[in-house]
C-alpha positions in Angstrom: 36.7 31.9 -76.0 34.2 34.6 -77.1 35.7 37.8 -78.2 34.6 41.6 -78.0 31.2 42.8 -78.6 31.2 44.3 -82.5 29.0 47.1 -81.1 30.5 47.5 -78.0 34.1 47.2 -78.2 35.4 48.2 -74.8 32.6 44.9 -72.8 33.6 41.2 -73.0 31.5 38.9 -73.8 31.4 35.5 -71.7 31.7 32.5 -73.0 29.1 30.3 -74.0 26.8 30.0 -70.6 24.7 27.1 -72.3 27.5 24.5 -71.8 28.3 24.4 -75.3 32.3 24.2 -77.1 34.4 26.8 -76.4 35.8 28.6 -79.6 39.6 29.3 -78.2 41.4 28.2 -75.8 45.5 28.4 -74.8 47.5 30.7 -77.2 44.6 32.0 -78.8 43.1 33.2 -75.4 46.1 34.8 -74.6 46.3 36.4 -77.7 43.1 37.9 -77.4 42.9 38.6 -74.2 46.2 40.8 -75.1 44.2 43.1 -78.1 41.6 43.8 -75.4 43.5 44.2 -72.7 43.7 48.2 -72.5 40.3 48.7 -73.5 38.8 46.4 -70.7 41.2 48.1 -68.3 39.7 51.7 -69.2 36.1 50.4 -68.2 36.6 48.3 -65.2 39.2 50.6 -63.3 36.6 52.1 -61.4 34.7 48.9 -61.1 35.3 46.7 -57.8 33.8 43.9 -58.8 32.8 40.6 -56.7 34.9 36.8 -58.4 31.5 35.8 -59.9 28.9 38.0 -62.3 26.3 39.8 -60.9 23.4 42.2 -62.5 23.9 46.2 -63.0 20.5 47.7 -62.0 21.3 51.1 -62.6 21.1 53.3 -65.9 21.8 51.7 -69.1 25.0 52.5 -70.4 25.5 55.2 -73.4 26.8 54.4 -76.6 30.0 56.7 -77.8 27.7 59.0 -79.0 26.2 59.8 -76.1 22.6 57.7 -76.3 21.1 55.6 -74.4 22.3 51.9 -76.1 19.2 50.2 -76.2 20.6 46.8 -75.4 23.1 47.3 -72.5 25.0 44.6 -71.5 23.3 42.0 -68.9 26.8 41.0 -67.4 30.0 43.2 -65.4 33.3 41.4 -65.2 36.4 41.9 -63.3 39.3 42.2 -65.3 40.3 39.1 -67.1 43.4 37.6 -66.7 44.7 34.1 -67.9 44.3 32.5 -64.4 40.7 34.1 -64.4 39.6 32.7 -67.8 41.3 28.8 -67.1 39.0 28.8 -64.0 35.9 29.8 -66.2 36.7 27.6 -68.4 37.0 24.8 -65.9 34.0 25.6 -64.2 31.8 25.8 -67.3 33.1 22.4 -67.5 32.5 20.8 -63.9 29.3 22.7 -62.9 27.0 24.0 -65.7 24.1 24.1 -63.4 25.5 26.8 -61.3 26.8 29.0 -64.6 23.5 28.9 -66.4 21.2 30.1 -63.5 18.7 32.1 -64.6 19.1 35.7 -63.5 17.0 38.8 -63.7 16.5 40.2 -66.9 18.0 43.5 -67.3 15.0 44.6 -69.4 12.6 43.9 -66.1 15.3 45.7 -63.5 16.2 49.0 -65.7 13.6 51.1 -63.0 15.2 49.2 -59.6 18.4 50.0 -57.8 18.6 47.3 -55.5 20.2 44.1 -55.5 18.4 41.0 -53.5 21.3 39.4 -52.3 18.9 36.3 -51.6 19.0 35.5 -55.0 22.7 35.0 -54.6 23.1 31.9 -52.0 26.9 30.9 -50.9 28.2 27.5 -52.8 31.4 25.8 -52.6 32.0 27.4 -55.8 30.4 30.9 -55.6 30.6 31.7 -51.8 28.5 34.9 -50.3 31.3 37.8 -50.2 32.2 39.0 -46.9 30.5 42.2 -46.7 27.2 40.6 -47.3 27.7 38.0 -44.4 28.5 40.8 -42.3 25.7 43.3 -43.6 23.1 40.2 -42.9 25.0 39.7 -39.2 25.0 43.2 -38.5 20.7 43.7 -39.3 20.2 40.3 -37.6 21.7 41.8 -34.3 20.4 45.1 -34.9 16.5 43.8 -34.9 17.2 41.4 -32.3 18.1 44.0 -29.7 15.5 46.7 -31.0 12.8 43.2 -30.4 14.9 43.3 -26.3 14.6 46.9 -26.1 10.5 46.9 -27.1 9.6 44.0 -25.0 11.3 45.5 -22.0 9.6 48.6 -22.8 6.1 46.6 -22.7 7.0 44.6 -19.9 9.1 47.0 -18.0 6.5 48.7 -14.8 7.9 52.0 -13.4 8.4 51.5 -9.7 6.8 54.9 -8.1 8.3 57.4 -5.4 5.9 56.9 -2.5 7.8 59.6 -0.8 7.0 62.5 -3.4 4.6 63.7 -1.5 5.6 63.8 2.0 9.1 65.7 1.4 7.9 68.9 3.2 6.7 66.7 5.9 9.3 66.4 8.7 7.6 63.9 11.0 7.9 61.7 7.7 11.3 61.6 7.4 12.1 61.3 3.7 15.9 61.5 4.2 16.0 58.5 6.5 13.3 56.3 5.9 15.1 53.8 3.6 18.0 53.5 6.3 15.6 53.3 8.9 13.6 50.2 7.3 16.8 48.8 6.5 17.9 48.2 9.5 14.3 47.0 11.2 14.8 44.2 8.4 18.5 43.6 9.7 17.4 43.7 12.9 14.0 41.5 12.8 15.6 38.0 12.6 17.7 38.7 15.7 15.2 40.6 18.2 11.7 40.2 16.6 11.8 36.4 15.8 11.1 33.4 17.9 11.8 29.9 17.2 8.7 28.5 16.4 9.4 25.5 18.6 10.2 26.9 21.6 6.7 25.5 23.3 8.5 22.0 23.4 10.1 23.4 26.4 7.1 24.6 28.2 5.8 21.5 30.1 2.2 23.1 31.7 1.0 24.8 28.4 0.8 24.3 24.6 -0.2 26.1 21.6 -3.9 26.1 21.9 -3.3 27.4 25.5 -1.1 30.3 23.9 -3.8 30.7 20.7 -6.8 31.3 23.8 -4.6 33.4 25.3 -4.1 35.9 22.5 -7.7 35.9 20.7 -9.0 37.0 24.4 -6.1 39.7 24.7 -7.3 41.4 21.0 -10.9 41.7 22.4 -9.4 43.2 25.5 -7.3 46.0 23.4 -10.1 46.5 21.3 -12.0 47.0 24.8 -9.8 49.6 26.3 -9.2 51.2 22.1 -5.3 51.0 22.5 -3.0 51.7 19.4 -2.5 49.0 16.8 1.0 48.8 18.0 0.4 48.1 21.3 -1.1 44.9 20.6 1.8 43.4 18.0 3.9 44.3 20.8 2.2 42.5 23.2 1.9 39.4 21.4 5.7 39.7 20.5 7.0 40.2 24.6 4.4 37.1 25.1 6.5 34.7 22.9 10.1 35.9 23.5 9.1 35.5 27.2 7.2 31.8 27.1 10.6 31.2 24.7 12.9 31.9 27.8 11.2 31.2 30.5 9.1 27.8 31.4 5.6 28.9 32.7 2.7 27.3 34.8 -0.8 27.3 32.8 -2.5 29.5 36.5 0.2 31.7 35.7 -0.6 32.2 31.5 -3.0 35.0 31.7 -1.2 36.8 34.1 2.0 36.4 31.8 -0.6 38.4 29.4 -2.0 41.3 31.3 1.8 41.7 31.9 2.9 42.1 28.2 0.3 44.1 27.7 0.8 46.9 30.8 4.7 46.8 29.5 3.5 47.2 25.3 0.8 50.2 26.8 3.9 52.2 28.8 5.8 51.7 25.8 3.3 52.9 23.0 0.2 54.9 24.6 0.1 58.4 25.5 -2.5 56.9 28.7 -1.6 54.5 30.1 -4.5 51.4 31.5 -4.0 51.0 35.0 -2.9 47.9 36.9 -6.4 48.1 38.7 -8.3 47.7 35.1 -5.8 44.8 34.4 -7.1 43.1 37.3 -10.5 43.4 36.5 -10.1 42.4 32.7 -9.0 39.2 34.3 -11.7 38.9 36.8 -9.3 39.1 39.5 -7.8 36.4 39.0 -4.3 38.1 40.3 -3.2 40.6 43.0 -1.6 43.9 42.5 1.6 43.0 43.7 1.4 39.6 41.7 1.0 41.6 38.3 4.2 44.0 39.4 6.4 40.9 40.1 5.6 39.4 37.1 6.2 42.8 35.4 10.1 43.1 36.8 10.6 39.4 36.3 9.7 39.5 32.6 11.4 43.1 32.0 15.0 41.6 33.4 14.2 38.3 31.5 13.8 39.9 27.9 16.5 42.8 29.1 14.3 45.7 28.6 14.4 45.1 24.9 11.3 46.5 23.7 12.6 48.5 21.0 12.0 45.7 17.9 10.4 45.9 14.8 6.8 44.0 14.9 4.6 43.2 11.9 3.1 46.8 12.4 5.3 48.9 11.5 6.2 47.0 8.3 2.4 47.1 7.1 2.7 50.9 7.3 5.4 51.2 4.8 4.0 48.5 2.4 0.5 49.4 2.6 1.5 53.4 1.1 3.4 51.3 -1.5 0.2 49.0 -2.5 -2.3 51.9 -1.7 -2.3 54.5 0.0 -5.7 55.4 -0.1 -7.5 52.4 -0.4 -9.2 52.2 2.8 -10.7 49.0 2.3 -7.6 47.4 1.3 -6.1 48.3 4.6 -8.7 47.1 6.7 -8.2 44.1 5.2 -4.5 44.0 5.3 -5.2 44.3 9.2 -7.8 41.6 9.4 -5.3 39.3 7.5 -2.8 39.8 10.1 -4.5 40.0 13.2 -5.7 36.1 12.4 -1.7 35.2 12.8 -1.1 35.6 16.1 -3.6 33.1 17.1 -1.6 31.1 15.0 1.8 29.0 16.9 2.6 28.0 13.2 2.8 31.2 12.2 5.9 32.5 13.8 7.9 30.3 11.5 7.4 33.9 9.1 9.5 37.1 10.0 7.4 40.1 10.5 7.9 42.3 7.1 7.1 38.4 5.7 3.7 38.5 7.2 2.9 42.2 6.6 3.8 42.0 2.9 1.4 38.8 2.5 -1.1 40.3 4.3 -1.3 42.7 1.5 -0.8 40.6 -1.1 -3.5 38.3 0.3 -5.5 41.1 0.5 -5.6 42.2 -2.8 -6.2 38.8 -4.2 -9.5 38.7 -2.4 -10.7 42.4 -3.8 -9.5 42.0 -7.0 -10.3 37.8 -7.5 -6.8 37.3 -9.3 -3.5 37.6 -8.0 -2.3 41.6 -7.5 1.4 42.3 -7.0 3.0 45.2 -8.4 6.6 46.3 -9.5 6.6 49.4 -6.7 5.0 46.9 -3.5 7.5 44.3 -4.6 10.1 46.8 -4.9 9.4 48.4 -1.0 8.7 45.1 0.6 11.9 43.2 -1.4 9.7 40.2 -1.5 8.6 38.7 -4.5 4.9 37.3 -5.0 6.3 33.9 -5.2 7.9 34.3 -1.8 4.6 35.4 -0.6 2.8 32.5 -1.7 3.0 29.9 0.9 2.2 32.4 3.8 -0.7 34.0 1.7 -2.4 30.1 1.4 -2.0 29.9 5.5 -3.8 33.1 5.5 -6.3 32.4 3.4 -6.8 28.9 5.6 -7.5 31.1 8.5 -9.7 33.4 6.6 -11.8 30.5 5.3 -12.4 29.4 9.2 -12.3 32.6 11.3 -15.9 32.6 11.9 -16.2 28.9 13.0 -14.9 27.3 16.7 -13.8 29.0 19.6 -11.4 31.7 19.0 -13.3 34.0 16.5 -12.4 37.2 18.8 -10.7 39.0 15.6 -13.3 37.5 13.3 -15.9 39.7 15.5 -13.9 42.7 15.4 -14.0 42.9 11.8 -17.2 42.0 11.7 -18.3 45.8 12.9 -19.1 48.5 10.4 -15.8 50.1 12.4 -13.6 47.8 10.3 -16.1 48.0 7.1 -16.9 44.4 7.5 -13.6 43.2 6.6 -14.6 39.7 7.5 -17.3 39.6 5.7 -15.6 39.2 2.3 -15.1 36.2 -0.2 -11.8 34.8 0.8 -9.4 34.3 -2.3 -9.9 30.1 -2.6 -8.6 30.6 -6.0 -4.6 30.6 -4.3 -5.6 27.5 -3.0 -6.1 25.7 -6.0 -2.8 27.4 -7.7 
């Protein structure tokens, strides 16, 4: 066992890291270990040192005299002890490999402070302390969650207050608007949607009856300029009524001058007259036909006329999406107005078909698919809920010009509706 350094009689020495004899072993360790006892003690009292050897990077040490020793010592050990210097000896023994690793040379590390604990890896024999397992744990978790916290922050969209602006407007109703769209979307399913397979129980008309029927009313409300929600209303009263009632195909039309005198008293400030009803249909029907049918249907859908339609939902979405993209809206509206037509449409609840619509919409302006956090956030539909409806809608779009019922594709058409028809529908969803 290798004694005290002649120059520096207060270090130990190891023992020979080459694998070479030992010099002492037994008695004679003890013994020596006993005259340098005290002065081992005096140095490493302040020292808490790790069980295995490890490089001092800081300042070399001073000699007694107060100067810099020139050759400081490479090595720090813990006290040793007789247990301590048995296991040395064993392991020089069992596992010189491990013993002799190189390590840094003091002379190259006299200007660094740090420590690389990578150069240290855990073995059975020499196993990385505690503290450095949980210092490593500890930086791992800390740069994993800064790497969560910056990629939310990338991916993250602020959803915007469409109702900043319209707080000192009292017909907007900023207080209330939230609870009063919440409950048109509690109350759609029950009063605004029909079973899209209630025409099995009509026996004199079908769908393509009821698809004539409604492209011919939209030219007539375009005719007499009613409000957009006069038509969605009329087309709504139509199906809850055909839904409940069984209906002869002489009687179809008059079912839809009916609808629409009940939507008009409902919605319009002036009101068409029963006499311009009549001669919409080229009088097909008397006065007092038209006013029977008018208390039959009013008793059969129990003067419920108060419902959410698809209208009132594009309102609210469209100030989400835009709300001064003009040509978006027209758009929007030409999107929608194709449904009716449509029997398989009414498989979709209202705010459904507004809010693809819009989303349809935008994928034709924009050529790629357009759905932000804020529209997503208002409409509470996501753009893959969206999806199957917008691909019906861009089937219509693709053959609103062609056949028979092309009554809405006219309309937009006009420079009125900025040629809404006219554009490229988005074929790319399709292929998606």
């Amino acid at each position: 066992m290798a004694g005290s350094d002649e120059n520096n009689p207060g270090v130990f020495r190891p023992p020979n890291l080459q694998g070479g004899p030992r010099s002492g072993s037994g008695k004679f360790a003890a013994e020596q270990l006993g005259h340098n006892r005290r002065a081992l003690s005096n140095i490493n009292r302040n020292v808490i040192a790790p069980p295995y050897p490890y490089p001092v990077n800081k300042r070399g040490l001073l000699d007694k005299h107060g100067v810099p020793d020139n050759n400081p010592p490479a090595l720090v050990h813990r006290p040793i002890t007789r247990k301590f210097a048995a296991q040395m000896a064993n392991k020089q023994r069992s596992t010189p490999e491990i013993i002799n690793k190189s390590l840094p040379n003091t002379s190259e590390l006299e200007d660094s402070t740090v420590i690389d604990v990578e150069d240290y890896k855990g073995t059975s024999e020499y196993p990385v302390p505690m503290f450095v397992q949980h210092t490593e744990a500890m930086l791992e978790e800390i740069d994993h969650q800064m790497e969560e916290v910056e990629m939310e922050d990338i991916a993250e969209e602020p959803i915007t207050d469409i109702d900043s602006c319209d707080k000192k407007n009292a017909i907007a109703v900023v207080e209330y608007v939230d609870d009063i769209y919440a409950h048109y979307r509690k109350t759609e399913q029950r009063s605004s949607c029909v079973s899209p397979k209630y025409m099995a129980q009509q026996f004199d008309i079908n769908e393509r009856m009821r698809g004539i029927l409604i492209d011919w009313l939209i030219e007539v409300h375009y005719k007499f300029e009613l409000m957009d929600e006069s038509l969605y209303l009329t087309v709504n009263l139509i199906d809850r009524f055909l839904a409940a009632q069984p209906v002869l195909r002489k009687k179809l039309q008059l079912v839809g001058i009916t609808a629409m005198l009940l939507a008009c008293k409902y919605e319009e400030v002036s009101v068409p007259v029963v006499d311009d009803l009549i001669l919409i249909s080229d009088k097909a029907y008397s006065r007092k036909e038209v006013l029977e049918m008018e208390k039959l249907m009013i008793n059969t859908l129990q003067f419920n006329l108060s419902l959410p339609t698809p209208y009132v939902f594009m309102r609210r979405f469209l100030k989400a999406a835009a709300r001064t993209d003009r040509k978006l809206e027209l758009l929007s509206f030409f999107m929608i107005e194709l449904c009716p037509v449509e029997y398989e449409m009414l498989k979709f609840p209202p705010s459904l078909l507004a809010a693809a619509a819009i989303f349809t919409a935008q994928c034709t302006l924009n050529g790629s698919r357009q759905w932000s956090k804020t529209t997503e956030w208002h409409t509470c539909y996501s753009e893959e809920q969206l999806l199957e409806c917008s691909m019906l809608m861009v089937i219509l779009h693709q053959k609103a010009g062609i056949g028979k019922l092309t009554g809405v594709f006219r309309k937009y058409s006009t420079s009125k509706f900025g040629y809404a028809a006219k554009a490229e529908p988005a074929h790319f969803l399709l292929e998606d």
